[in-house]
C-alpha positions in Angstrom: 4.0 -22.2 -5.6 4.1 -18.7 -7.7 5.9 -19.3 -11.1 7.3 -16.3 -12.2 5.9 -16.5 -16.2 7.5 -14.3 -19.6 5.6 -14.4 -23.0 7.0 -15.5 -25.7 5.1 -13.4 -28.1 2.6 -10.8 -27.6 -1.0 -12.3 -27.1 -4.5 -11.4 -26.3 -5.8 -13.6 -23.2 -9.9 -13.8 -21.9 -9.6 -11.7 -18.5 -11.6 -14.4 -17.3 -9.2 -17.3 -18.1 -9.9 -19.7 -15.1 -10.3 -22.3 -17.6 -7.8 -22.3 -19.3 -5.4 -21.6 -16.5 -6.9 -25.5 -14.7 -6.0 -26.7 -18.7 -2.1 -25.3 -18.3 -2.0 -26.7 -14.6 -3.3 -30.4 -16.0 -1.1 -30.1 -18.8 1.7 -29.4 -16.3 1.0 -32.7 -14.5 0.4 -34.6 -17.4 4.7 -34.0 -18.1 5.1 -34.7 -14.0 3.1 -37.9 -13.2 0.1 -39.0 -16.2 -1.7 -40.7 -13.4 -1.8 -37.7 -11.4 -3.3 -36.0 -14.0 -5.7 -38.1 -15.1 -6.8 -38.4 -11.5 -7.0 -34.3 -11.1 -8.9 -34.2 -14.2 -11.6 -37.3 -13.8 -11.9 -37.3 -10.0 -14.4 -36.0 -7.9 -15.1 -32.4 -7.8 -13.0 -31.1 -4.9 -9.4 -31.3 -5.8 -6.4 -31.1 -3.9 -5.3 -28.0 -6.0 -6.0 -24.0 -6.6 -4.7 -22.6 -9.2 -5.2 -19.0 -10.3 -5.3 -16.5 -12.6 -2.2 -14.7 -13.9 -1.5 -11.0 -12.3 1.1 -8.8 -13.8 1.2 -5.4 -16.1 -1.5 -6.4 -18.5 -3.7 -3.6 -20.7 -7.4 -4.5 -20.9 -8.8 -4.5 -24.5 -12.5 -5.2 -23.8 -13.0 -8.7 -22.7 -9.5 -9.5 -22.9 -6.2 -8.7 -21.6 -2.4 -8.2 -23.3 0.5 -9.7 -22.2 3.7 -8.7 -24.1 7.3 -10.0 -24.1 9.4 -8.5 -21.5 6.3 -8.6 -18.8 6.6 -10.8 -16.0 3.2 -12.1 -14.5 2.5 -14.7 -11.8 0.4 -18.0 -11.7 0.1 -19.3 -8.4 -0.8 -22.9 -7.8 -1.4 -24.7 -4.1 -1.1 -28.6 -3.8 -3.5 -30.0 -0.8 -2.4 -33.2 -1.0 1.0 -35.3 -0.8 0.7 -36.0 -4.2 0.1 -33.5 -5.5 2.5 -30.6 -3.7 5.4 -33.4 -4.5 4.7 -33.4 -8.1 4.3 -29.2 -7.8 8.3 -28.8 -5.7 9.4 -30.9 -9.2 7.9 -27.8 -11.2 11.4 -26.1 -12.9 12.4 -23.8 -15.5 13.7 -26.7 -17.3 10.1 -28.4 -17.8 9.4 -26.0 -20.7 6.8 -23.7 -21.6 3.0 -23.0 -20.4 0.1 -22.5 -22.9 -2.6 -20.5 -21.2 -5.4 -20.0 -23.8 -3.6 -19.1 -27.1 -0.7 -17.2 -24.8 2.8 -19.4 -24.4 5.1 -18.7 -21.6 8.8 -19.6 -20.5 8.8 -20.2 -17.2 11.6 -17.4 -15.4 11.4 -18.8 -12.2 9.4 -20.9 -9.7 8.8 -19.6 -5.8 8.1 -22.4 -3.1 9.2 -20.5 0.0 8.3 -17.6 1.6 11.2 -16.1 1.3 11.2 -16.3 -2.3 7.5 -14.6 -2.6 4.9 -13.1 -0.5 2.6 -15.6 -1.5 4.9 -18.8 -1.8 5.0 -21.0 1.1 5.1 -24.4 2.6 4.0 -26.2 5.6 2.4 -29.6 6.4 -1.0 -30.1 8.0 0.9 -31.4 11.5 2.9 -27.9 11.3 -0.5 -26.0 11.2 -1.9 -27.7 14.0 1.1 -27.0 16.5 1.4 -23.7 15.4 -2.0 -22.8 16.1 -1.7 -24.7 19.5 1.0 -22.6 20.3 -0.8 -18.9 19.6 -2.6 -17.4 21.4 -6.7 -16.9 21.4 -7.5 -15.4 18.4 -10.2 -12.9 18.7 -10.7 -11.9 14.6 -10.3 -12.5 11.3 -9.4 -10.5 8.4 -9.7 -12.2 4.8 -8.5 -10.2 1.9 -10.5 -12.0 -1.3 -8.0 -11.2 -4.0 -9.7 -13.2 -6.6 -13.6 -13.7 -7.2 -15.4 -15.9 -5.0 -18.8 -17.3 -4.8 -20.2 -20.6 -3.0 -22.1 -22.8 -4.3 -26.3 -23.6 -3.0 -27.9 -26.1 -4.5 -28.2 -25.2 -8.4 -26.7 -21.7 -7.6 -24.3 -19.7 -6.6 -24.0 -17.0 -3.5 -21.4 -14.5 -3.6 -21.4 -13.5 -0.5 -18.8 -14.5 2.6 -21.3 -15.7 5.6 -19.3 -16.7 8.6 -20.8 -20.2 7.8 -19.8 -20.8 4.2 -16.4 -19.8 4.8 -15.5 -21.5 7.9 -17.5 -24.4 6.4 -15.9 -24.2 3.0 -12.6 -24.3 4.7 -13.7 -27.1 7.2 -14.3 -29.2 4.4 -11.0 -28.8 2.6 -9.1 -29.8 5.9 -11.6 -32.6 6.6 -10.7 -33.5 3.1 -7.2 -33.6 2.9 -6.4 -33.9 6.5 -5.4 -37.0 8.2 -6.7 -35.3 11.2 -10.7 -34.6 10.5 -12.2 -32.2 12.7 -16.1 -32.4 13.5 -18.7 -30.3 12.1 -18.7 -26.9 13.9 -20.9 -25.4 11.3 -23.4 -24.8 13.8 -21.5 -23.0 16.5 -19.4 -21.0 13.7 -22.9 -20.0 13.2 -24.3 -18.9 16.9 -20.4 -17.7 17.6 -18.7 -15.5 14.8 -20.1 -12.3 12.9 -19.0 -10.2 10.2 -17.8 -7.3 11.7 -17.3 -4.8 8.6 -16.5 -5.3 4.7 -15.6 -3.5 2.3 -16.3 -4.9 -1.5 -18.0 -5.6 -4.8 -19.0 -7.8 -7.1 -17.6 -9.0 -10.6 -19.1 -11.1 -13.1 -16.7 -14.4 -14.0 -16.5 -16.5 -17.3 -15.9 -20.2 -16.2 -16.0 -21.2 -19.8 -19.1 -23.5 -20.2 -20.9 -20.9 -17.9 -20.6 -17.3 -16.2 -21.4 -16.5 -12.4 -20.8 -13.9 -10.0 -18.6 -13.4 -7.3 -17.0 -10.9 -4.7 -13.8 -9.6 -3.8 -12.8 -7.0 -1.0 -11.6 -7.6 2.7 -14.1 -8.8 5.3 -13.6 -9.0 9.1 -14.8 -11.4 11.2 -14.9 -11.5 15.1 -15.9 -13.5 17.7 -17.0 -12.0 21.1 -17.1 -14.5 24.2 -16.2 -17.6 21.2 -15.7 -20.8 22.8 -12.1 -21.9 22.9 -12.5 -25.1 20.6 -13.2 -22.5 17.7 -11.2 -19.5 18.6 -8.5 -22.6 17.8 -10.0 -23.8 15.3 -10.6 -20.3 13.4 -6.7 -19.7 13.7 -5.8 -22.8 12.5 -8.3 -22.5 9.4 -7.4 -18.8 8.6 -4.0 -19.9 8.2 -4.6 -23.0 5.9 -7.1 -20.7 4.0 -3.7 -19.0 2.8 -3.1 -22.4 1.1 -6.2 -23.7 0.6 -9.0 -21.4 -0.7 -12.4 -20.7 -0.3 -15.5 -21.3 -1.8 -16.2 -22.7 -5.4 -13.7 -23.1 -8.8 -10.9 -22.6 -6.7 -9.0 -24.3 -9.7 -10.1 -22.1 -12.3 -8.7 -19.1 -10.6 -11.5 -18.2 -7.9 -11.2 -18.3 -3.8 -8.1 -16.6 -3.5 -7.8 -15.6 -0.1 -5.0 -13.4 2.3 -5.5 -14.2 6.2 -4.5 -12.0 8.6 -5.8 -12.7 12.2 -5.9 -10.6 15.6 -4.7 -12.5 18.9 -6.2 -11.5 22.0 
């Protein structure tokens, strides 16, 4: 879902907001379903959403960024779960403002379809599967990371996409969410797929209580001779990664991913 946001009054807002943008997504819940909320905020650490940070015309003043009235900017958030994506379709102009930070929004409009924006969209986990039955063998992988990413190791973080965090960050979502759990393929993701080329950089991100690095920039992945369980598999992940993310934070604005794959 991409709400379509307008300030209210001119404000200054952190350009690392992440924070405060999963603080404006909890308070939207906590006006759709309390219990919801609660359970976003107190449950375990992955989550059934993404939500990210807000991209429009905005000036940079140092550390922060200014968003005037008359600018448009978008939030996007993703819902992984039933639950969760119901309460999101309920999202309207008519639920009232958004506080991100010390910035207030009206709400202009709200995008669920793809129609409506290039990076709306809906689909169920069943729909995924048959489309990606349907296509044919997929023989790369392009991932545009529009947003920082990192992923987490241990006690820290490495921003860097390896075939194997990626395909086993987004292996874990669907195992996650799924009611159709997939077995770990880690390993032959590993012995199967290489990056091909990248081009990127990394950028330093404020998660509020702490800071960490991650990367953004478009990375290609290929796999020569793959196996045809994961050629399947990697089309059917590439396409959820649209929905789902990758890596750490992805709901405090990082793991913002744009698939685009190559059939054979």
């Amino acid at each position: 879902m991409v709400l379509t946001l307008e300030p209210v009054d001119e404000a200054l807002l952190s350009v690392s907001h992440g924070a405060q943008a999963f603080a404006a997504a909890l308070d939207l819940f906590l006006r759709l379903d309390p219990a919801l909320a609660r359970e976003l905020h107190e449950g375990r650490a992955a989550k059934p959403l993404t939500v990210s940070p807000l991209s429009g015309p905005a000036q940079r003043e140092g550390g922060n960024i200014r968003l005037s009235p008359g600018c448009r900017y978008d939030w996007r958030l993703t819902g992984l779960s039933a639950p969760v994506a119901a309460a999101l379709l309920s999202v309207c102009p008519d639920l009232g403002g958004v506080r991100i930070g010390g910035a207030v929004f009206r709400i202009a409009s709200v995008a669920t379809q793809a129609g409506e924006h290039r990076d709306a969209g809906r689909t169920s986990y069943e729909e995924l599967m048959s489309r990606a039955a349907g296509a044919g063998r997929v023989s790369g992988v392009t991932f545009s990371f529009v947003t920082p990413t990192t992923f987490r190791q241990g006690e820290v973080e490495l921003p860097f996409p390896l075939p194997r965090l990626v395909w086993g960050s987004l292996l874990d979502r669907w195992n996650a969410w799924s009611s159709t759990p997939f077995p770990d393929l880690k390993p032959l993701v590993e012995q199967s797929m290489v990056l091909a080329n990248w081009k990127g950089e990394t950028r330093r991100v404020d998660l509020g209580s702490r800071a960490t690095v991650g990367f953004v920039g478009r990375f290609t992945y290929r796999m020569p001779g793959g196996p045809p369980e994961l050629t399947w598999l990697v089309r059917l992940l590439a396409e959820y990664a649209f929905y789902a993310g990758v890596g750490w934070q992805t709901t405090h604005g990082l793991g913002q991913v744009r698939p685009q794959w190559k059939n054979v």
